[in-house]
C-alpha positions in Angstrom: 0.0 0.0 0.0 1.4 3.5 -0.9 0.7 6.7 0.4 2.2 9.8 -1.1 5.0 7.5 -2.3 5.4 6.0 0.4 5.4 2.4 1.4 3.0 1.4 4.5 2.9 5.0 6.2 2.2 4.3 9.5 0.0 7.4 10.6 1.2 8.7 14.2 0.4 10.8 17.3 3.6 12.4 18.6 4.6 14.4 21.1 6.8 17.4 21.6 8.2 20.6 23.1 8.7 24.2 21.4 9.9 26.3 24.2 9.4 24.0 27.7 10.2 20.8 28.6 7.7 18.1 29.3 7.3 14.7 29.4 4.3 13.3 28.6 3.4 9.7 31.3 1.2 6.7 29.4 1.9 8.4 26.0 1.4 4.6 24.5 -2.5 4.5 26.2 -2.9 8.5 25.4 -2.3 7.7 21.7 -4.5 4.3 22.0 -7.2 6.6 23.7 -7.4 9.3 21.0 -6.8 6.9 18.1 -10.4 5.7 20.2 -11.6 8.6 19.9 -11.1 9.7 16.1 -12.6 6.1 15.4 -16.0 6.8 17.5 -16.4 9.8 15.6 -16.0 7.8 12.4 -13.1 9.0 11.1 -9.5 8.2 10.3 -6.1 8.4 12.2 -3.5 10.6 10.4 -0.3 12.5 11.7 -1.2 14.4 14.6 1.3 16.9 16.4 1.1 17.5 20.0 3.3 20.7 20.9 3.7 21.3 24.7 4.6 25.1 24.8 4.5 28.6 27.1 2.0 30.9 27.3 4.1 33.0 25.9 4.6 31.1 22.4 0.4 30.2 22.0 -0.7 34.1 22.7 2.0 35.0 20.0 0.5 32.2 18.0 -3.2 33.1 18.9 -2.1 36.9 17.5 -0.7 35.7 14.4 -2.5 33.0 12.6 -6.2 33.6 14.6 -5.5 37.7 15.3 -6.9 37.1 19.5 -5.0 38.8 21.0 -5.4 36.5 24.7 -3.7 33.5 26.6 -5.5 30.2 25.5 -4.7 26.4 26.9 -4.4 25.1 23.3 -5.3 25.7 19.5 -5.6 23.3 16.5 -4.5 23.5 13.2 -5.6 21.1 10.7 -3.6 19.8 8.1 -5.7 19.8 4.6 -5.3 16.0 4.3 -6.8 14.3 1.0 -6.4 11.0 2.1 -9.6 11.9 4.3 -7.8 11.3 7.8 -8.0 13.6 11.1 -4.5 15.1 11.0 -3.1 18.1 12.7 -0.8 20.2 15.0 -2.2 20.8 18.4 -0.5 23.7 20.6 -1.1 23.4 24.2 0.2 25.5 26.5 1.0 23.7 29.8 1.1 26.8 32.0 -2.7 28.0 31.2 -3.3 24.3 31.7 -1.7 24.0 35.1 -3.4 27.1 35.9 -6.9 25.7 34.8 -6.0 22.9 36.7 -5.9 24.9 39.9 -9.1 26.9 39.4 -11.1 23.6 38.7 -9.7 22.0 41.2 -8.8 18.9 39.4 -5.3 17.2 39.1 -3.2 18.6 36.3 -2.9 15.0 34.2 -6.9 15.2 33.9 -6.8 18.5 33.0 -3.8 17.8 30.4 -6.1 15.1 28.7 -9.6 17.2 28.4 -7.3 19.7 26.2 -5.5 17.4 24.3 -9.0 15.5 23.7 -10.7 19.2 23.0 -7.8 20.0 20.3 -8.3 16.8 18.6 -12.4 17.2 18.6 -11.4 20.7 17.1 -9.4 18.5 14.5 -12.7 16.8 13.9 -14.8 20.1 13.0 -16.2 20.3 16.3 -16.5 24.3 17.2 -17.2 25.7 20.6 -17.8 29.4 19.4 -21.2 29.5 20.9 -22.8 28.6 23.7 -24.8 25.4 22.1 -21.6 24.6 20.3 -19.6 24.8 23.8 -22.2 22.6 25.2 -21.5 19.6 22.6 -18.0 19.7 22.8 -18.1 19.7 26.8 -20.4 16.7 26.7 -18.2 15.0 24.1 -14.9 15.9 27.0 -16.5 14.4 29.4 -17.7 11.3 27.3 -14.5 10.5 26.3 -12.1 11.8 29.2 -14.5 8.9 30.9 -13.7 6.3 28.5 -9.9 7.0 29.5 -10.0 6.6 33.2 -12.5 3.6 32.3 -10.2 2.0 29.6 -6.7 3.3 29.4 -5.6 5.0 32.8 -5.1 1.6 34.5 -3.6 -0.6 31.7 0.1 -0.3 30.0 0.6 -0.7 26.8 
């Protein structure tokens, strides 16, 4: 089988840093757990790009390429993929994160997963610009941040 010339592309979640170092735990059950998740929705597993980063780097980000000019925990950017696969870069910015953590009240690692699972939703045309829009996308968070403490957060893969 050939993709783009090349032989059995193996499509990928990875993980990395732009301007902070983290290390991501159970990054073998994370990636099982969104693959999971892009299959529920009826889709397809491409590359996807998980960039931990400052609050710094995403604001400048959020300025350039979206023109908000305002600290955000992550954004998406799809790739245009004509093989039909969800495939993207997701920004996340582990401060904001950490800092939501704190005003929810929830550990940091939860908090970590519902962004990581919202950026990829975002990757799968899910929107939460308005109020009814926020309300699906929370619903589908919770859904599927259930299905990983259910499913995933026990087991090593």
């Amino acid at each position: 089988m050939y993709f783009w010339g090349v032989k059995n592309h193996a499509f990928m979640i990875l993980f990395y840093n732009q301007d902070v170092t983290y290390k991501v735990c159970n990054r073998r059950a994370i990636k099982h757990w969104l693959n999971d998740v892009i299959v529920s929705e009826k889709h397809h597993q491409g590359d996807i790009n998980i960039i931990f980063c400052s609050s710094d780097f995403l604001r400048n980000m959020n300025v350039r390429f979206l023109q908000h000019d305002y600290c955000t925990d992550v954004i998406t950017f799809p790739y245009d993929d004509e093989r039909q696969r969800v495939s993207g870069d997701v920004f996340i910015d582990i401060y904001t994160v950490n800092d939501n953590a704190l005003y929810y009240a929830v550990p940091f690692e939860n908090e970590l997963l519902r962004v990581m699972v919202h950026g990829v939703l975002h990757l799968l045309d899910y929107n939460d610009g308005s109020v009814e829009e926020s309300v699906i996308m929370r619903s589908k968070e919770d859904h599927y941040l259930s299905l990983f403490t259910e499913v995933y957060s026990e087991r090593k893969l």
